[in-house]
C-alpha positions as CSV (number, residue, x, y, z in Angstrom):
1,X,-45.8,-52.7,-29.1
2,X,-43.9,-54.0,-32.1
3,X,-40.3,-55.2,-31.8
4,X,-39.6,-53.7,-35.4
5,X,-37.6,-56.7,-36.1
6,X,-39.5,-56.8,-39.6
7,X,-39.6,-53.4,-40.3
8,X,-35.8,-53.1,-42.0
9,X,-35.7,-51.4,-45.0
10,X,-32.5,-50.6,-47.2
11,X,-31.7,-47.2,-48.1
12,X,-30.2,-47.4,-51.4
13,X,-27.4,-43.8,-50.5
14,X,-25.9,-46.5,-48.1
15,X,-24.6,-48.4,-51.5
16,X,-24.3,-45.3,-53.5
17,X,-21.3,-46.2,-55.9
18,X,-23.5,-50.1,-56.2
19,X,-25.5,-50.5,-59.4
20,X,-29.1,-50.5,-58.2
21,X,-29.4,-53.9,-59.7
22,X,-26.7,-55.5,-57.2
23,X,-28.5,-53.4,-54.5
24,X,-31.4,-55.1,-55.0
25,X,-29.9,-58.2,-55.3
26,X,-27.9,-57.9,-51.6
27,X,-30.8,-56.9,-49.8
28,X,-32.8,-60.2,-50.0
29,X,-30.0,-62.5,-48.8
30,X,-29.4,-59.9,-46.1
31,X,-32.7,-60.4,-44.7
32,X,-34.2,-56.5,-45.0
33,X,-38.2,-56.4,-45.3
34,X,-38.0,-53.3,-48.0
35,X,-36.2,-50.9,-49.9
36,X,-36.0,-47.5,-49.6
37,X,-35.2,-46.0,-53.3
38,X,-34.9,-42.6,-54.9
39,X,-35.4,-40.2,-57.2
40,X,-31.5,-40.7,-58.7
41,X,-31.9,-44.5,-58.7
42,X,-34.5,-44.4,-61.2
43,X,-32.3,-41.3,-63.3
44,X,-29.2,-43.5,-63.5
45,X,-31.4,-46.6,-64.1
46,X,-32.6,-44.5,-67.3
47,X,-28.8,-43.6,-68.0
48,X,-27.9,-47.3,-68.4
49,X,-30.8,-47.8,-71.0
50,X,-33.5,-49.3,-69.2
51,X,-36.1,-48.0,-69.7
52,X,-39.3,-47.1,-67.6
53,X,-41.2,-50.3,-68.0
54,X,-37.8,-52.0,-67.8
55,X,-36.6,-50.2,-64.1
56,X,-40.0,-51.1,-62.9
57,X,-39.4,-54.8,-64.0
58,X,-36.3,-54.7,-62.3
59,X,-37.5,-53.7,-59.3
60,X,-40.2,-56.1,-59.3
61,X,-37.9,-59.1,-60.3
62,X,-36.0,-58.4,-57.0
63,X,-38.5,-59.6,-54.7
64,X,-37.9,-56.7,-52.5
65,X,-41.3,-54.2,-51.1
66,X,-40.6,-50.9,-52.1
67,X,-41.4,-49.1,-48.4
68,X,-40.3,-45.7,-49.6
69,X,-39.1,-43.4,-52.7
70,X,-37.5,-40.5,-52.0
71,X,-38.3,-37.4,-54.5
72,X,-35.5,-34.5,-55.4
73,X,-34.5,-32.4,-52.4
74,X,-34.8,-29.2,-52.0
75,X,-39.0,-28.5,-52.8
76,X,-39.6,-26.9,-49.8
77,X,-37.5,-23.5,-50.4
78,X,-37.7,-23.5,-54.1
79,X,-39.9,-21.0,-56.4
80,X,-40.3,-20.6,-60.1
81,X,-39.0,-22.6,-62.6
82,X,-37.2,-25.1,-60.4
83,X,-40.3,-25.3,-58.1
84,X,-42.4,-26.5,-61.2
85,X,-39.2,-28.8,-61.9
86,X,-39.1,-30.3,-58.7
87,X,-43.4,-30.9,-58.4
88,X,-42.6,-32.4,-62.1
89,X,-40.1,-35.1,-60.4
90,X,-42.7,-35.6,-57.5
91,X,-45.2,-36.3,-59.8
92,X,-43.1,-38.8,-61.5
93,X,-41.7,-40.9,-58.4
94,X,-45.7,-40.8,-57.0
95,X,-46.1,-42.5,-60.7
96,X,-43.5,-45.4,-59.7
97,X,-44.9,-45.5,-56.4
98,X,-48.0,-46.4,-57.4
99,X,-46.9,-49.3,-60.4
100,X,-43.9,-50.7,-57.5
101,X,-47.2,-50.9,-54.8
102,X,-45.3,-48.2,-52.7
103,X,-47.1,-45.6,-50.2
104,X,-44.6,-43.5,-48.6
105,X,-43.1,-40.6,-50.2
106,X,-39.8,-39.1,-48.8
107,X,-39.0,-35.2,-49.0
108,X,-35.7,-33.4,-47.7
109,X,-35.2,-30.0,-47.2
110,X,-32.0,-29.7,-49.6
111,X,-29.1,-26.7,-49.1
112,X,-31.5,-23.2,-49.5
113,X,-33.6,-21.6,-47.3
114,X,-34.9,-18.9,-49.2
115,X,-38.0,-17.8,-48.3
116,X,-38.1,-19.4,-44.9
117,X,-40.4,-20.9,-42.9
118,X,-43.3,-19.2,-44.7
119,X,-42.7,-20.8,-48.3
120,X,-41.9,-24.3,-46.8
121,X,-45.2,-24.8,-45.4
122,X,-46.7,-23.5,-48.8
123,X,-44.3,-25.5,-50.7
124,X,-45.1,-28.6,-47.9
125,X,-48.5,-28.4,-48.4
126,X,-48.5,-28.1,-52.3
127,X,-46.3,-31.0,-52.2
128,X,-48.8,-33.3,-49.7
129,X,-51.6,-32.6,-52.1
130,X,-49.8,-34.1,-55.3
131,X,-49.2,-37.1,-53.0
132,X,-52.7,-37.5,-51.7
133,X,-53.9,-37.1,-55.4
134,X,-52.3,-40.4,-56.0
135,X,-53.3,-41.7,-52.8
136,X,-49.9,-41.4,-51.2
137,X,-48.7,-40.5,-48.0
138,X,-45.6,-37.9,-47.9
139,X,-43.1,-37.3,-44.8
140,X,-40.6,-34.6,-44.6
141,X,-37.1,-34.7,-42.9
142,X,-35.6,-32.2,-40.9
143,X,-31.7,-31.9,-41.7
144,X,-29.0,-30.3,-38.5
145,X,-26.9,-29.0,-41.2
146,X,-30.1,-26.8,-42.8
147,X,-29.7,-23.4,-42.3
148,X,-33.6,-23.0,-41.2
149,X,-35.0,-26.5,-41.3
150,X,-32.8,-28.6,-38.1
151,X,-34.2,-29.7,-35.7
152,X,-37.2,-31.9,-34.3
153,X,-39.4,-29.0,-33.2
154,X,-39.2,-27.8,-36.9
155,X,-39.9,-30.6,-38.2
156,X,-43.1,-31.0,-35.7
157,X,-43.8,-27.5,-35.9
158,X,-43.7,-27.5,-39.8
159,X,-46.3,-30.4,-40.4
160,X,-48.2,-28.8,-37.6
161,X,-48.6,-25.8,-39.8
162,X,-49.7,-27.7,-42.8
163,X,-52.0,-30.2,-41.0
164,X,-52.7,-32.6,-44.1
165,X,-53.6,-35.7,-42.9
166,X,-51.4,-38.0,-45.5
167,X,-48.4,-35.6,-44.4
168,X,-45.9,-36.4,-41.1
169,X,-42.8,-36.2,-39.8
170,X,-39.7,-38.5,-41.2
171,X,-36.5,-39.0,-38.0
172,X,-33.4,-39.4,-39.0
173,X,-31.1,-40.9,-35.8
174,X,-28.0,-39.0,-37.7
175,X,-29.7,-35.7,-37.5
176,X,-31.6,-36.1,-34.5
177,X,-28.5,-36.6,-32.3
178,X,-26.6,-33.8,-34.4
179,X,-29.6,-31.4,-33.8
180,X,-29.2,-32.1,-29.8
181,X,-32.6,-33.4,-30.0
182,X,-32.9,-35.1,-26.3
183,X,-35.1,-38.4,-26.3
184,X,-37.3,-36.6,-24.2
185,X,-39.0,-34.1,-26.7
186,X,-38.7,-37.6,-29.5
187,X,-41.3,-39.4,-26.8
188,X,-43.5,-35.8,-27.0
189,X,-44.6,-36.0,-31.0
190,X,-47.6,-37.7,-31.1
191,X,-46.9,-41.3,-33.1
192,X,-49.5,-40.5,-35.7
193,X,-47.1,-37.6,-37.0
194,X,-44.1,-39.9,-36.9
195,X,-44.5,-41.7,-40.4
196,X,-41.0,-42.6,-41.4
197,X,-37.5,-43.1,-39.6
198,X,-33.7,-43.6,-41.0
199,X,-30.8,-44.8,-38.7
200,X,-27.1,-44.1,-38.8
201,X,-24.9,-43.3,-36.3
202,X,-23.0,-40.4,-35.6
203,X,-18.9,-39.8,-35.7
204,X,-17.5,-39.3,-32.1
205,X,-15.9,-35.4,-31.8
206,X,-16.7,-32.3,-33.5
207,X,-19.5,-32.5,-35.8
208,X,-18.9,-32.1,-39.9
209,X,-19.6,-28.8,-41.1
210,X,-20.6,-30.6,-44.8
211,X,-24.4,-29.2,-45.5
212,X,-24.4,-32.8,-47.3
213,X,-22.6,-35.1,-44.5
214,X,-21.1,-38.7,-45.8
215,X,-19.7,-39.7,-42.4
216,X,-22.4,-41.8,-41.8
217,X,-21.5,-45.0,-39.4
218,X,-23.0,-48.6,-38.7
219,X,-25.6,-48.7,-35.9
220,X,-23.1,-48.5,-32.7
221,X,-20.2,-47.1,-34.4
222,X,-20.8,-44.0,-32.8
223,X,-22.1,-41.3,-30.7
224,X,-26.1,-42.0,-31.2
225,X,-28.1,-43.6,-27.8
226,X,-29.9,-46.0,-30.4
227,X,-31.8,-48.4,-27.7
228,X,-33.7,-45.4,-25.8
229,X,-34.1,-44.4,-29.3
230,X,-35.7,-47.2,-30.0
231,X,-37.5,-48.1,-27.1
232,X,-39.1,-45.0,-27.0
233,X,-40.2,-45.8,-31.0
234,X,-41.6,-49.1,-30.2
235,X,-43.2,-47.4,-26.7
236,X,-45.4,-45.5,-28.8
237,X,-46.2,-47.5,-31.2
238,X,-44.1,-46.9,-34.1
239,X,-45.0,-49.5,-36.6
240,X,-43.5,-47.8,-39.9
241,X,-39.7,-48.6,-41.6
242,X,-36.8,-48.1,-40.1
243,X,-34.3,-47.6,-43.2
244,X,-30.7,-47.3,-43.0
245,X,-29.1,-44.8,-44.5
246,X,-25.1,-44.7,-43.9
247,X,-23.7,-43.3,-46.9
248,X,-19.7,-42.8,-46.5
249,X,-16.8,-43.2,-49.1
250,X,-15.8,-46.1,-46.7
251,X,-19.0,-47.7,-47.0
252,X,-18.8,-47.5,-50.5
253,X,-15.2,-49.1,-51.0
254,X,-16.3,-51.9,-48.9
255,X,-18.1,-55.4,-50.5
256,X,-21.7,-54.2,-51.1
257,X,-23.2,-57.7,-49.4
258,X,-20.7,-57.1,-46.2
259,X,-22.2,-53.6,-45.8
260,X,-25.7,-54.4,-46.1
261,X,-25.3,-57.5,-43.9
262,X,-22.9,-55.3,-41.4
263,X,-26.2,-53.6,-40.9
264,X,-28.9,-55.3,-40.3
265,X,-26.9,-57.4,-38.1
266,X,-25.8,-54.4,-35.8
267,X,-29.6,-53.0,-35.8
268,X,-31.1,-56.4,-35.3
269,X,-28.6,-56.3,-32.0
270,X,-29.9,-53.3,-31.1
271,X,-33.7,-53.6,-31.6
272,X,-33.6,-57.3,-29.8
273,X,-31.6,-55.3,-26.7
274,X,-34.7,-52.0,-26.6
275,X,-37.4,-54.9,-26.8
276,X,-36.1,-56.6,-24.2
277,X,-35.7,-53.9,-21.5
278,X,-40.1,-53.4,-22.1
279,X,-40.5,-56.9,-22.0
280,X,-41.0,-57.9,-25.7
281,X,-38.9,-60.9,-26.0
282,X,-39.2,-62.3,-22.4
């Protein structure tokens, strides 16, 4: 079992309003082990001039491991023209993946379900094979504000269908408490198919009824049971990145260095109480 202590990455919507170059440079002194990046922090790295070679330097320069890129949202319900768009901008973040020494690439569903179930897996599988053509692994989130794609036996059920073997199953704490997902069913998905997972907590009352929720809280700041969570994670063996991903307004007004180091600090907390109830740090 692995306490996950090193395992922290930084999920760069938690700083949204931060220039990715301060991002980078708050992560370090925080103490997280990677950074988890996306498709728009590479779009509005182009917007300020730099230019390819010149984002990837960046990057580099940092110090920080890349752990994940997320691609555009939305693939999985899309046809046409903005299908070929979206494999165009998969194909381009696999491309930075591969120069910033990166493996995992990060799909969500987006706002549409057209087409259902049927197209995702099409789509899911289409999108797997552009990743394993670069030698890339690819895990898809299930979101509790989709209208077709919520919960964790969709997600399971989904990758299931496609059965590619670089393809599995990205948890989100935020939806998978928002979804009513018990711990229970979580300890059911066989590890191999659990290949990425983000943490935020959850507001106390009613839920949001935002199909793009930015009420995201600090580890413990909420409604989420993070340390069965967790225990069960490091139980089975989890041994991929935990990346937290909080965006809110009032994360975004705060310093970027107290946010970042808010975090870690709260999940450290949390992982070093889950490890010691199995006997990890006795």
């Amino acid at each position: 079992m692995n306490s996950l202590q090193n395992k922290i990455a930084l999920h760069t919507w938690t700083l949204d309003t931060t220039d990715l170059a301060q991002v980078l440079a708050v992560a370090n002194p925080a103490g997280y082990n990677a950074m988890e990046l996306r498709h728009v922090d590479f779009m509005r790295a182009r917007q300020s001039g730099l230019s390819e070679d010149g984002i990837v330097d960046l990057i580099e320069r940092s110090g920080m491991v890349v752990g994940v890129i997320g691609t555009e949202s939305g693939a999985l319900f899309e046809s046409g023209d903005t299908l070929a768009r979206l494999m165009d901008s998969l194909h381009y973040v696999c491309q930075k993946a591969m120069r910033l020494k990166c493996s995992l690439i990060m799909l969500s569903p987006g706002q549409q379900g057209t087409g259902g179930m049927q197209r995702a897996q099409k789509n899911l599988k289409l999108c797997a094979h552009i990743c394993a053509d670069y030698g890339l692994r690819l895990c898809v989130e299930f979101n509790s504000r989709h209208p077709i794609f919520r919960n964790l036996t969709d997600g399971v059920t989904l990758v299931d269908q496609v059965n590619e073997p670089n393809c599995g199953l990205l948890v989100d704490t935020y939806h998978l408490h928002s979804s009513g997902g018990p711990i229970s069913a979580l300890e059911q998905v066989p590890i191999e198919k659990i290949i990425h997972v983000q943490f935020s907590d959850v507001p106390l009352g009613p839920a949001s009824d935002s199909r793009m929720p930015v009420d995201r809280l600090p580890p413990g700041h909420g409604a989420v049971a993070f340390v069965p969570i967790f225990t069960a994670l490091m139980k089975m063996g989890y041994n991929g990145w935990l990346s937290y991903e909080a965006p809110n307004p009032m994360q975004w007004s705060r310093e970027p260095s107290v946010v970042a180091e808010e975090g870690i600090r709260l999940v450290r907390a949390l992982l070093d109480t889950s490890a010691h109830e199995l006997g990890l740090n006795r």
